[in-house]
C-alpha positions as CSV (number, residue, x, y, z in Angstrom):
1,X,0.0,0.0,0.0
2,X,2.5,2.7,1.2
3,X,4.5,1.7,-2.8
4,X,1.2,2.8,-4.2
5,X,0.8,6.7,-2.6
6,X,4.6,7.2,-3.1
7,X,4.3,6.4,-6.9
8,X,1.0,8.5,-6.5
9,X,2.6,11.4,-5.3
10,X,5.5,10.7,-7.7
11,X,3.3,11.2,-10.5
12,X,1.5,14.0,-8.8
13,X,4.9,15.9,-8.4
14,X,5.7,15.1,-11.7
15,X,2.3,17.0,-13.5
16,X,2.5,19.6,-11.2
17,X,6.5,20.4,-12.4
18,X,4.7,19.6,-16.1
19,X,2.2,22.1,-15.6
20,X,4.4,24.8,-13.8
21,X,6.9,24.5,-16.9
22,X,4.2,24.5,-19.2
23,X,2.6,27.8,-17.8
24,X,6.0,29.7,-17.6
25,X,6.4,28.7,-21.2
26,X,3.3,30.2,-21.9
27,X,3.8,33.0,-20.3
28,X,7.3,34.3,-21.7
29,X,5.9,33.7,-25.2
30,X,2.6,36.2,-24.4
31,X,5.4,38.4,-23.4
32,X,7.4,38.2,-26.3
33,X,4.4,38.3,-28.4
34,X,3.4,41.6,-26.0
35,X,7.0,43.3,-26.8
36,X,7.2,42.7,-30.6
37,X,3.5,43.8,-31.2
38,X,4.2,47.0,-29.1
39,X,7.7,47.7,-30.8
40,X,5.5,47.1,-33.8
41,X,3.2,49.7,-33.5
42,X,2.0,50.8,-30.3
43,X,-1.9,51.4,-30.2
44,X,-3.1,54.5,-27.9
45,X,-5.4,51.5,-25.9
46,X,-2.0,49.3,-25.7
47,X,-0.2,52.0,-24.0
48,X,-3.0,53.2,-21.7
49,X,-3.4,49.4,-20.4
50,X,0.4,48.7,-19.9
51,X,0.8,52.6,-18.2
């Protein structure tokens, strides 16, 4: 029983590392995607919501 909840929580630590990476991943490419579209072209609304 006590092999079962250690590979449990193995797993468990293991999607929650998955997920963590994932959502930093996602979140530096909405940035990049954020600083190329305002060194694009900054829109009045753009600059109002980032200030």
């Amino acid at each position: 029983m006590p092999e079962v909840t250690a590979m449990s929580i193995r797993s468990a630590s293991l999607y929650l590392a998955i997920v963590s990476s994932a959502a930093a991943a996602g979140y530096a490419i909405a940035r990049l995607i954020v600083i190329l579209r305002r060194r694009r072209q900054p829109t009045p609304f753009e600059l109002k919501r980032t200030a």
